[in-house]
N, C-alpha and C positions, 0 to 999 in steps of 0.2 A: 504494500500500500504506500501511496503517495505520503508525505507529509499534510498535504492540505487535508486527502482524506480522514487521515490518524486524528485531527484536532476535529471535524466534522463530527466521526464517528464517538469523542470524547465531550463534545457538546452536547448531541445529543443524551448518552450518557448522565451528565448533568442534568438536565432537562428534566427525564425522566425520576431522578432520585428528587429534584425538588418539589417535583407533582405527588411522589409519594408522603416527602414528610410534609405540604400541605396539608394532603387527604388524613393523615394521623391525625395532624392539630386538628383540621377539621371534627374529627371524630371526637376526640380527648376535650373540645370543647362545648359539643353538643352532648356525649356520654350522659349526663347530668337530665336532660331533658328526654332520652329515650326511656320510658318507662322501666322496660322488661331488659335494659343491656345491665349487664352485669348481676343479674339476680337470674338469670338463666340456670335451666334443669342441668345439674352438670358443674356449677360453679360451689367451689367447696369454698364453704366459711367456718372456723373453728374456732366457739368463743369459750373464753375460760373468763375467771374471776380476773386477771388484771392485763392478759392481754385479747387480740384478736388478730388470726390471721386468716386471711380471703389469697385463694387461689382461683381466681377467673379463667379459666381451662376451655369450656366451651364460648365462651366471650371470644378469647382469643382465636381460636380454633377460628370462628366466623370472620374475625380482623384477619386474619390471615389469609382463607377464602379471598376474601373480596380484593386484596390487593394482588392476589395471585394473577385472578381475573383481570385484572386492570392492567397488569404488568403483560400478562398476555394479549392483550387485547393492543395494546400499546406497541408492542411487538409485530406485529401483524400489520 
């Protein structure tokens, strides 16, 4: 590959990682407003007397899905 290519094909690159961590923020700022995200079948939360800790497993599982999809799609 050319050089002009190589910096083409590295823009793009860019491009696409910026589109992803908008669509995260995106996400992480509306999270709060989706009723059912994060209290999904599937997401472990384990409360004792002084602490709490939440594993969002099928949350994730979906955030991950969907930028699959986008990345794919993006590719294409």
């Amino acid at each position: 590959m050319s050089g002009i290519e190589e910096i083409r094909q590295f823009g793009w690159i860019l491009v696409v990682i910026g589109l992803v961590i908008v669509l995260m923020g995106g996400v992480l700022l509306l999270s709060g407003k989706i009723p059912f995200f994060g209290r999904l079948p599937g997401d472990i939360m384990v409360k004792r007397e002084h602490f709490t800790i939440y594993f969002p497993i099928v949350s994730m599982l979906i955030i991950s899905a969907v930028i699959s999809i986008i990345l794919f799609l993006v590719r294409k």
